[in-house]
N, C-alpha and C positions, 0 to 999 in steps of 0.2 A: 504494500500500500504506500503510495508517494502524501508525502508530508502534508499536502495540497488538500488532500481526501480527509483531513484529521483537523481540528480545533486542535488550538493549545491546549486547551486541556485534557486534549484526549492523548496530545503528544508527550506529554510529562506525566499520566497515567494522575492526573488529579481529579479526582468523583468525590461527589460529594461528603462521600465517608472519610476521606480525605481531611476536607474540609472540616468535617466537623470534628478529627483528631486534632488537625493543626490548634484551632481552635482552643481545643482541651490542651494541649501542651502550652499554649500562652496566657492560658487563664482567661480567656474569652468569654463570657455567658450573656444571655439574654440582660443581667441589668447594666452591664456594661454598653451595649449594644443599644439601648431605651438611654442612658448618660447622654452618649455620642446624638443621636435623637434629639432629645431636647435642647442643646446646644445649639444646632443648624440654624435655627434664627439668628442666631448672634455673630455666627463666624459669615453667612449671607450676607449682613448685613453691614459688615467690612470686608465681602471676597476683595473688592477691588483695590482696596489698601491693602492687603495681604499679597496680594498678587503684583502689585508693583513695588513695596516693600523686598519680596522674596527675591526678585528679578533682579532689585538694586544692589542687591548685597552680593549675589548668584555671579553677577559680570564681572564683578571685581577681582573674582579668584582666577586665578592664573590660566590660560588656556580655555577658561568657558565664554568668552567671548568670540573665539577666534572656530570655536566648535557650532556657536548658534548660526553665526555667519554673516545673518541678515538682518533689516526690520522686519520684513516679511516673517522669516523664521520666527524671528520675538516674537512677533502678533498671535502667531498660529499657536507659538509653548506659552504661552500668556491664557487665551481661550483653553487649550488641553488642561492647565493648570486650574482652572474655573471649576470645570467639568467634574477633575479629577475630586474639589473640595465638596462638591456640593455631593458628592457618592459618598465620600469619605464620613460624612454626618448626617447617611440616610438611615441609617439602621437596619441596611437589608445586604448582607454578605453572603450572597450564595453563589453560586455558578458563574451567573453573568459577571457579578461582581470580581471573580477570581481573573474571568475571562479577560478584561480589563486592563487589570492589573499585571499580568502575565503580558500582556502588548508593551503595557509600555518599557518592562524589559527588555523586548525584542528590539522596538524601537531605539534605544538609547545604544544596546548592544549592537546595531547595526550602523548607526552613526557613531560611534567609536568612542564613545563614554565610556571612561576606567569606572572601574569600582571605587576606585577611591573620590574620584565628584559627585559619582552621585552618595558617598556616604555623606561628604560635603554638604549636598545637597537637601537629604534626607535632615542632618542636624538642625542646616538653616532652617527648614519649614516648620518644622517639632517645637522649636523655639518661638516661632512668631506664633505660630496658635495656641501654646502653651500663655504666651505673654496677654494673647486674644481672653484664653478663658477666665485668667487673674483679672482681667483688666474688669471684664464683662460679671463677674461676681458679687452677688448679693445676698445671698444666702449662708457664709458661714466657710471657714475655711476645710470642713470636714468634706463638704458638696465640692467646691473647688477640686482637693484632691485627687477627690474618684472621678472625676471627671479629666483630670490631666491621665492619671494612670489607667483612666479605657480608652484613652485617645492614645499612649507610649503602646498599648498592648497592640492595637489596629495598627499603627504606624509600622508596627514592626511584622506584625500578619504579611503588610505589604510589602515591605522592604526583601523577609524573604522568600514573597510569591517572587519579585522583581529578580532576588538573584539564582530563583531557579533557571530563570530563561537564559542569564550569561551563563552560570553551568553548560545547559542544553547546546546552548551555540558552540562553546567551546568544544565540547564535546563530542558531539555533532551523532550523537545518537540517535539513531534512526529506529533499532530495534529493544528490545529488552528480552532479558533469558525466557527461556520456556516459562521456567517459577514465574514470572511476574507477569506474563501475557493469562497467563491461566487466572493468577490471581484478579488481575483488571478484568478480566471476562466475566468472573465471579460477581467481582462488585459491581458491575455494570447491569448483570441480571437480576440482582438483587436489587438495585438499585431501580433498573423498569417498575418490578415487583411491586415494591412498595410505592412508588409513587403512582400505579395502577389502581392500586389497593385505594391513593388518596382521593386520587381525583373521583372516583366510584363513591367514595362517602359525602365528600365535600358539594357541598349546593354550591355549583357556579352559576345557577342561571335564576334570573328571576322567575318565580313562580308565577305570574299573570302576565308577560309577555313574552317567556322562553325566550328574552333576549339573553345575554350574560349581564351578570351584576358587576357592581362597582368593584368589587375587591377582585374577580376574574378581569376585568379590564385592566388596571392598574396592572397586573402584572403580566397582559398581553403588552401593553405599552411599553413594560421596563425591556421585556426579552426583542421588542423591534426598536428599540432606540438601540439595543446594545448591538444588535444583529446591521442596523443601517450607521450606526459610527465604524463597525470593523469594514464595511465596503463603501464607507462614503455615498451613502443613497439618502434622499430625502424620503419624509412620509407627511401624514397631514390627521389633526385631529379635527374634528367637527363635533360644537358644542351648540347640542339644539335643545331650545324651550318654547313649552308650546304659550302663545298667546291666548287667552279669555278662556284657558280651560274653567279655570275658578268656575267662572260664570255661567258656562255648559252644563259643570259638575253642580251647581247647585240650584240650577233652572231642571234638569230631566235627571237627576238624582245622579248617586253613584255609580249603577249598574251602566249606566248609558258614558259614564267616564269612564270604566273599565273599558268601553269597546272603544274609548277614542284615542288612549293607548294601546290598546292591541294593535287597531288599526296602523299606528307608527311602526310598529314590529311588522305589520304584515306588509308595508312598504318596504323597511330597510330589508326585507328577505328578496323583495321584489328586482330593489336597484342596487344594491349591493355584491360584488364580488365576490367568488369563496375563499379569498385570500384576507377579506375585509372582518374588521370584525363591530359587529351593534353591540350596543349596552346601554340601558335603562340603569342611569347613576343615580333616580334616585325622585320619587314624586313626577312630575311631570318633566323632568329633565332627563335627555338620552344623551351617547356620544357614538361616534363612529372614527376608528380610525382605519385610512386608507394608507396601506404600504405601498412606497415605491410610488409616491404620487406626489403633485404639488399644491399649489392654493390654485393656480389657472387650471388645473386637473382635476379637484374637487367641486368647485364652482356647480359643471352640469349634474355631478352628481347630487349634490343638494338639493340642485331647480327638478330635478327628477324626482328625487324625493316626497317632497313638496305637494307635487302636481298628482304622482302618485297617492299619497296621503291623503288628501282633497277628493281623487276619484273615488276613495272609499264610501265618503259622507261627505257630500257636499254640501249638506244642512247644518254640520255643525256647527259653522262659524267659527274654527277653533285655528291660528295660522302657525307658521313654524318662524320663530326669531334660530337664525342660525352664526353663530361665530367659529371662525377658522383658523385654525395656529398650524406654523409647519416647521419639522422638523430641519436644523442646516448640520451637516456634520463639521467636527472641531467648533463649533458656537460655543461648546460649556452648558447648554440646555441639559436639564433634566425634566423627569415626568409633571414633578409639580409645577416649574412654567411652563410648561405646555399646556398643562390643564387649564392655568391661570390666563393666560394670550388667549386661549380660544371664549374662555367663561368674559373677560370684557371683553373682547369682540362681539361675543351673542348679546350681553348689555349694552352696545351701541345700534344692535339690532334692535330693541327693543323700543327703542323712539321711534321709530318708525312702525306704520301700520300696513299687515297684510304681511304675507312671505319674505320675508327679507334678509338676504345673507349678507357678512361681513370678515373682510380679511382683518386679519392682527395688526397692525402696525406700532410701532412707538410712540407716534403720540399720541395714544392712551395709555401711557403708563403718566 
């Protein structure tokens, strides 16, 4: 099998069981992981002095000026570096998240970063988020602690996903013994196994419009952000709310508002792709994301929506406000501004009356 046919992770034989040792060997747990969590507001909310802080200090060391090269380069390890924080303080370390991490190994190891800049490198940042969470503390210096030591613990999760990949490259192992192919096969079917077992228990879909629910969405979104950053594709969220349902729903009762949601379900099955995925996030509010699409490539799909939606019941009087956010690879986006870009976009739908869709832009923030 050529190197091509395999993810990193499947080239360094890391599954999630894996994972979840490493984990145990660094003392990793779920409240460390909820620490890191609640933070992200605050390290968000200086990424971009962290990010040129980290840079200012990064250039001055001997030879990493002359390795970045450009401004261009700058802009682009400025954005990755966004990206890299806003993951770092999501509280969700699994697969994708290894996946990630394991790149930018390759990355660095391909452009010809010693080990020893990025240990450089690794100190400088530990430091300025560390100095981030002191600075940002109000709660007692006990809360401070645990919160630098889930953030030293994760830092270093990544440092040695990171130096697994310069390993690999050096190495340039292609195969592993009989023992360990057997063993990877093992945990890999074990691994199908039980997460067959989960998906089988677990309600991913809403019960009154068999679309997928909010918590199945979000994590369709995480595994296509992570899937369209490793090949540089865009994708496109749509964030629809229906107009004067209220009013529907309390003019011809509830019974007749459950079919003016169905109805939206029996649209997106309509004009939607089998690559695409619907979801009812939640009351009168759905989302769809299209992969491998953009805002001028969503567009008809919405006005089709729409139109379809309407041919259902045309009596209802009930319209669709729609907002559009789209995926750029290297931006530094993650799932929660996306969700956020497309939710004010569909609120500047909202001024307006009848069907009406809206692309993301900046000045609405």
């Amino acid at each position: 099998m050529k190197p091509t046919d395999q993810t990193l992770n499947e080239q360094l034989r890391i599954t999630e069981r894996e994972i979840e040792s490493r984990k145990k060997l660094l003392g990793i747990d779920p409240g460390g992981e909820a620490l890191l969590r609640e933070v992200k507001p605050l390290v968000v909310a200086d990424l971009d002095g962290i990010v040129e802080s980290f840079y200012e200090t990064l250039v001055e060391l001997d030879g990493v000026a002359q390795l970045i090269g450009d401004a261009e380069s700058l802009f682009r390890l400025k954005n990755h570096l966004r990206g890299y924080l806003r993951t770092l303080f999501d509280g969700v370390y699994d697969i994708n998240y290894v996946q990630s991490r394991l790149r930018i190994g390759l990355v660095h190891k391909r452009i010809g970063v010693p080990p020893k800049l990025y240990i450089a490198a690794y100190k400088i940042l530990s430091g300025l988020l560390a100095n981030i969470l002191r600075a940002k503390n109000d709660e007692g210096c006990d809360i401070c602690g645990q919160r630098a030591e889930a953030l030293e613990k994760m830092m270093l999760f990544d440092l040695v996903l990171v130096f697994d990949t310069y390993i690999q490259g050096l190495m340039n192992e292609v195969q592993r013994s009989r023992e360990d192919v057997e063993k990877y096969a093992k945990d890999l079917e074990e691994t199908v196994a039980r997460r067959t077992k989960q998906l089988s228990e677990q309600a991913r879909k809403d019960g009154m419009t068999g679309l997928y629910n909010q918590r199945s969405f979000f994590e369709y979104v995480r595994m296509e952000l992570s899937r369209a950053q490793r090949r540089s594709e865009r994708f496109v969220i749509c964030y629809v709310d229906l107009d004067h349902f209220k009013q529907a729903n309390d003019t011809f009762g509830h019974k007749y508002g459950d079919s003016i949601l169905i109805n939206v379900a029996k649209a997106m099955e309509k004009v939607l792709r089998q690559e695409d995925i619907g979801a009812r996030y939640g009351g009168d509010e759905f989302c769809m994301l299209l992969p491998q699409t953009t805002m001028d490539g969503a567009k008809p799909v919405c006005e089709r929506l729409a139109q379809t939606f309407t041919e259902l019941d045309e009596e209802c009087g009930v319209t669709m406000s729609v907002g559009i956010s789209e995926f750029v690879p290297d931006s530094g986006m993650d799932v929660d501004m996306l969700i956020k870009q497309a939710d004010k976009a569909m609120y500047v739908s909202k001024q307006k009356e009848g069907h009406v869709i809206t692309f993301y832009s900046e000045e609405m923030e």
